[in-house]
N, C-alpha and C positions, 0 to 999 in steps of 0.2 A: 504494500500500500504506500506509493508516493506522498500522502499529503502526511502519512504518521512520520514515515522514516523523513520527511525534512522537517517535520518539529522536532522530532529528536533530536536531529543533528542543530538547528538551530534555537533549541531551548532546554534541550538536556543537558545535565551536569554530568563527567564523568567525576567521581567521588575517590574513585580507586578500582584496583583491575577485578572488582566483582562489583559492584556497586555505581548504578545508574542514578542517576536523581532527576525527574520527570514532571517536580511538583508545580511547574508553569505550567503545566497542560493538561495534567492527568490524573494529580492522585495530591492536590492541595486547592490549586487553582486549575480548572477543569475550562477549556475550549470546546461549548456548545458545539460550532460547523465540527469541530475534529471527530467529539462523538457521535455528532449525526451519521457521519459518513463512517465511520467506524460500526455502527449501529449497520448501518447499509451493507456494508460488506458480508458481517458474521451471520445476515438475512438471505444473504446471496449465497453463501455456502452452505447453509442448513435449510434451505425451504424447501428441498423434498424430502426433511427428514421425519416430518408430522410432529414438530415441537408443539407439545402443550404449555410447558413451563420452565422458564429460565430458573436457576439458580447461583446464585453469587452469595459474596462475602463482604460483609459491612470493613471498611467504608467505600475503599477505591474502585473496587470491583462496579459498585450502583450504577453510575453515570453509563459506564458501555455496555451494561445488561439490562437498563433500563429504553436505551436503545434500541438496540436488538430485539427486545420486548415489544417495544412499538411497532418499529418494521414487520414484525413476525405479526403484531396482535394478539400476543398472550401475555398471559400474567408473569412479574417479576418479584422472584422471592429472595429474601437475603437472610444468609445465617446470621446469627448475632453473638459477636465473640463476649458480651456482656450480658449478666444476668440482669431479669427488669420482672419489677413485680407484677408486670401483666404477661408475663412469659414464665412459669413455671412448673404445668402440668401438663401429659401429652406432648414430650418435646424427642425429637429425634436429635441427637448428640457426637459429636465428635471431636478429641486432640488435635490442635494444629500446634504445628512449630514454628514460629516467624523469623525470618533469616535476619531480615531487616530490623526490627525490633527483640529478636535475641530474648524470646517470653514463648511458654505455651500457653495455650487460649484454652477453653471450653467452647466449641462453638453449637449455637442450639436453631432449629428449624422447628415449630410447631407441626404435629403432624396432620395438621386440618388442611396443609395448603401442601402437602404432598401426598397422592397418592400411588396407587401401584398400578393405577392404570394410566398414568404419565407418561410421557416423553419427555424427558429434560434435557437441557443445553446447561452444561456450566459455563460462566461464562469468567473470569478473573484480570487483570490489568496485567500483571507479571504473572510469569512462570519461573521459576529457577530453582530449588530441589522439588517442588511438587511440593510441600506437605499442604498445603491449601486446598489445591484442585483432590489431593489423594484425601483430606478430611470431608470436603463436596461429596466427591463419588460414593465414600462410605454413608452419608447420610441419602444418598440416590438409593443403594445397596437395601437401608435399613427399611426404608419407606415400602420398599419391592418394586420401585418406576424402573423405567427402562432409560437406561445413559442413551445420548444419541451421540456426545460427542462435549467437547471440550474448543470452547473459543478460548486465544489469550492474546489481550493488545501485545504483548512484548515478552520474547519470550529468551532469556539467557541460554543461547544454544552450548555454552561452553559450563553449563552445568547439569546435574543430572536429572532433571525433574521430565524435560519432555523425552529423552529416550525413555528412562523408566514407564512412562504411562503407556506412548508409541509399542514398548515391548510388552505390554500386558494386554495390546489390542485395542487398545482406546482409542479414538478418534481424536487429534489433534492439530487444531487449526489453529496457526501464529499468525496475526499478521507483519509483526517483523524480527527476525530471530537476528538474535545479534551471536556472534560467533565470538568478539573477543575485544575488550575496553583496555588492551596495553596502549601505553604509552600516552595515555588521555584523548583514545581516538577511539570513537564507536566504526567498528567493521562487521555488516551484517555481514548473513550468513554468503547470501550470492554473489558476494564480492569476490573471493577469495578464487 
């Protein structure tokens, strides 16, 4: 996707040789057009897949699953890595690990807004060891819906999270894999 990979390039931070920082457009301060078209895309690659229902992760994940939600016409659920006293009973549940924030989460889905006769898209902003998309899927798993597949804006190709899922059969749709941040220079993946 041309309009993602030159925000990136012209408003991502590289931070250090793992570590992207995106928050001009993505995951602080959010670019409406970028989500739309972002949105447009993950509709374009999943619309014969009979999505009934996105699934993401509070917070960053919202903005390009709420998208995609719209483009598609279904509903957009998000787990919530914080407990809240109208969220307590009836909850499907799963550990995530945050690479970026260096904390394990509880993260919880009510299970009134999933069921097993779903189609769900997860949808998340980064990939990079998976534990996020792999805590989504399990809470896809517990509910008994059927995965259709995995959107991710950005997706750390020089870590192990999208071989891992790719090698378990999962469907996985990046739309910019970045392959390697030496030197303070982002080199997606079709560069090389």
């Amino acid at each position: 996707m041309k309009l993602l990979k030159k925000a990136i390039i012209e408003k991502g931070r590289v931070l250090s040789e793992e570590v992207l920082k995106v928050d001009a457009f993505l995951n602080h301060q959010i670019d409406p057009t970028l989500m739309q078209e972002i949105g447009k895309e993950f509709s374009e690659r999943y619309r014969e897949a009979g999505i009934t229902k996105i699934l993401t992760i509070e917070s960053s994940g919202i903005a390009p699953a709420l998208m995609t939600g719209l483009e598609l016409g279904v509903p957009v659920v998000f787990a919530r890595k914080r407990k809240s006293l109208t969220l307590v009973d009836n909850l499907l549940t799963a550990k995530v690990f945050s690479f970026t924030k260096n904390e394990t989460n509880e993260i919880s889905v009510s299970k009134d807004y999933l069921k097993d006769d779903d189609v769900v898209l997860v949808i998340d902003d980064f990939l990079a060891n998976g534990q996020a998309v792999r805590g989504l899927i399990d809470i896809v798993k517990q509910a008994g819906a059927h995965l259709a597949g995995v959107g991710i804006v950005i997706e750390k190709g020089f870590q192990a999270g999208g071989d891992f899922l790719r090698n378990q059969g999962v469907r996985v749709e990046s739309l910019a894999i970045i392959e390697s941040l030496h030197h303070n220079q982002v080199i997606f993946r079709e560069e090389l």
